[in-house]
N, C-alpha and C positions, 0 to 999 in steps of 0.2 A: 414669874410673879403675875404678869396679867393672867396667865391659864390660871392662875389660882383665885386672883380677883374675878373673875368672870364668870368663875362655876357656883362663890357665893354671894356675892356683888347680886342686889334687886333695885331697879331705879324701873318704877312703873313707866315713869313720864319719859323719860329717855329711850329707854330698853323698847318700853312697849309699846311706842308709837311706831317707833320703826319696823317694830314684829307684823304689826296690826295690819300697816300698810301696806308689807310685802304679803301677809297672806290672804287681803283682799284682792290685791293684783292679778294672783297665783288661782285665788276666786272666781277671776272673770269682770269683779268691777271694773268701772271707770275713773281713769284719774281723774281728780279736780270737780266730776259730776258726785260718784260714788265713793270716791276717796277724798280723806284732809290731807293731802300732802304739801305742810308750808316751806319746805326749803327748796326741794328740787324732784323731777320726776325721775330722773336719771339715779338717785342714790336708792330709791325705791325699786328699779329695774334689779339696779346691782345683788342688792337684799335680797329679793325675790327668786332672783337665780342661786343665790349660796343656800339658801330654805328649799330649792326644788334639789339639786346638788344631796344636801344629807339632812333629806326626809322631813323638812321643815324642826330642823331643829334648832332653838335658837342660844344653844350656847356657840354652836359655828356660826352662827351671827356676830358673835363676839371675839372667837378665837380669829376667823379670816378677816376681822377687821385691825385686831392686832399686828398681824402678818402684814397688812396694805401700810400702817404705821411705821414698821420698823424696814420696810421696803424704801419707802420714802425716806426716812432716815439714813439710808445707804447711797439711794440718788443722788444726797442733796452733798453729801460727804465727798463724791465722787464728783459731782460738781463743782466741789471747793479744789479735788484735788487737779481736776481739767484746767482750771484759771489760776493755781496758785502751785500747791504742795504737798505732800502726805501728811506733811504735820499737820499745818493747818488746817488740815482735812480731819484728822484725828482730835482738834482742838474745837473741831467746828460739832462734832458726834458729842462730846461733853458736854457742850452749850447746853444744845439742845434736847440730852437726856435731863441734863441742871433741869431746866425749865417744865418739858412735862415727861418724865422717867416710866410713867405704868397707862396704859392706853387699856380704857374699858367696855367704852361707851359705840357703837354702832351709832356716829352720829355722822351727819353730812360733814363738815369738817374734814374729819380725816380721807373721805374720798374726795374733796378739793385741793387740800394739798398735795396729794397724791398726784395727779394730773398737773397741777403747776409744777411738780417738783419734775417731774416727764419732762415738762417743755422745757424746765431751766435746764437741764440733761443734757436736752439734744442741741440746745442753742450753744452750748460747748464744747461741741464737740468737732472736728476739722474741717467737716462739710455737713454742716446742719442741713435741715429738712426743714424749712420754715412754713409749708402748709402743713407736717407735723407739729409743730410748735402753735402754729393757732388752734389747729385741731383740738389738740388737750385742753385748750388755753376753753374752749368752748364747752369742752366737754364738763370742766371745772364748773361754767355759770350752768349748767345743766342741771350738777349736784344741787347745787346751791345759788338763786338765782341772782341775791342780793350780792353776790362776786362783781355781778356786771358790772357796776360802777367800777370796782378798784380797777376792773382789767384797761377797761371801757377810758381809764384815766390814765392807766400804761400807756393805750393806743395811745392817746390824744398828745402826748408829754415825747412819744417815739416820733408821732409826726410832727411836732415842732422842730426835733433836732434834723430830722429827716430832710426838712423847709430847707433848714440852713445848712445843711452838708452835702456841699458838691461832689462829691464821691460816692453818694446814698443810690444803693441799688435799690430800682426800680420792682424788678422782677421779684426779691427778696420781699417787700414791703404787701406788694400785690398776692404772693404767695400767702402769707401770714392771714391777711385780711380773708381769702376764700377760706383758707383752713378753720375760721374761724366760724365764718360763716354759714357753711353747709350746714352742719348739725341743726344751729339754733333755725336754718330755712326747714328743716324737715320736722321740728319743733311745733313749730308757727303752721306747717301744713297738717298736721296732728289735730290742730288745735282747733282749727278750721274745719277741719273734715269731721268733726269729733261734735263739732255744735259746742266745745266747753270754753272757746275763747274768753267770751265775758266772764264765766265763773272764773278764769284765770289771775282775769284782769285784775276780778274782787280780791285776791289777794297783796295786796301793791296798799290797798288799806289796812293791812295788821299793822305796820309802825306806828300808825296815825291816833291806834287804839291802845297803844304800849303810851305813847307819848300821853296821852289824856288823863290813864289809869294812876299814870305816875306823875302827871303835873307839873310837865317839862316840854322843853320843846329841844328842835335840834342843836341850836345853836348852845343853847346852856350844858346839852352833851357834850358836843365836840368841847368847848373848854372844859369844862371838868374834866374829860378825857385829858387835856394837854397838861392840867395844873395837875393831877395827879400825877403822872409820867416825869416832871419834871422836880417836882417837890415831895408829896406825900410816899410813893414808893421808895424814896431813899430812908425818909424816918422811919417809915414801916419794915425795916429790911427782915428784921428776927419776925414777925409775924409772917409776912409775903414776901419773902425771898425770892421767888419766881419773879416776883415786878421789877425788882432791883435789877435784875438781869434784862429783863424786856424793857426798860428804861437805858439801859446801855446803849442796848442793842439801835433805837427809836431814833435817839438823840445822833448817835453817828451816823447814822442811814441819814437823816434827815439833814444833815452837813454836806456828807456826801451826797445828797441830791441838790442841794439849794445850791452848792460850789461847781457842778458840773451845769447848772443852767445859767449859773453866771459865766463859767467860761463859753 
């Protein structure tokens, strides 16, 4: 069914920004000088290479993006099944089909979960690779830069526990943190060497312009964000059924984090 959405499936703004971008790349432009690339430079590499691959066409733009979707999907299953069970593993692929079943869109997204679903992978697996695990973990704000923070607030919530766990390996922690780091040093040396630092930088004000046009600020997001989650998505269940389920899903995570930093 996505092969089928995909062949007549037209989203200018979606589809064709990311077409645009990869076959300016393919072009010879410059990112960030020559190119609008707002979410990450890394999802436009990707792009760029499946357009060079078969012949710049952009329905495999959307067919191997589907493919990277339902790979993830499999990861994340086999993830569940590393720490738990088949079933719940089999329980966990429902979930997540419930929520979003038909993948269309060649958007950064699906190449950021994709890479975090990698690291949760291998972080369960009987001797993980924890400079692989930041690795992706990097690779992910690459796609998509505004990741940094959520990762950025893993770290910082990892080294807390870390603080107080006298058992906490060292070499583990240090491993993660290089892993993480290489890419985005060679990033920043790109970036540098390239003269487009500053134009980079200008990007870091799109929110600022979102927030103005709409007459809000962040603080009045995140609450709405949290009053909807916890009230409006249960009334709305027969319109957005998908929120009922991501409201589940919120509220438990969100226990099971506040309960594990109180222990």
């Amino acid at each position: 069914y996505s092969i089928f959405i995909s062949r007549y499936y037209v989203d200018l703004h979606h589809v064709g920004l990311m077409y645009s971008n990869s076959i300016d790349l393919i072009n010879g432009k410059l990112p960030y000088r020559d190119i609008y690339i707002q979410y990450g430079i890394l999802t436009t590499i990707i792009h760029a290479l499946i357009l060079i691959i078969f012949d710049q066409k952009i329905f495999f733009l959307l067919l191997v993006n589907s493919f990277f979707y339902f790979f993830k999907i499999f990861l994340i299953c086999k993830t569940i099944e590393n720490i738990t069970n088949k079933k719940l593993a089999f329980l966990g692929l429902i979930l997540i089909l419930f929520n979003h079943p038909i993948p269309w869109l060649p958007w950064s997204n699906y190449l950021v979960f994709l890479f975090i679903s990698i690291s949760l992978f291998i972080l369960t697996q009987k001797k993980p690779n924890f400079f692989m695990i930041g690795f992706f973990l990097s690779l992910a704000v690459l796609c998509r830069q505004d990741f940094f923070i959520s990762i950025f607030a893993t770290f910082s919530f990892y080294f807390l526990f870390y603080l107080f766990n006298k058992k906490a390996n060292q070499i583990k922690f240090l491993n993660i943190i290089s892993g993480f780091s290489i890419p985005l040093i060679f990033f920043y040396l790109y970036l540098n060497y390239s003269g487009v630092l500053n134009e980079w930088l200008m990007y870091f004000e799109l929110p600022n312009y979102y927030l103005d046009i709409y007459k809000t600020n962040i603080f009045k997001l995140i609450f709405n964000y949290i009053i909807f989650f916890i009230s409006d998505s249960f009334f709305k269940f027969i319109i957005y059924p998908q929120y009922f389920l991501i409201s589940i899903i919120l509220i438990f995570n969100s226990i099971i984090v506040f309960l594990k930093i109180i222990s």
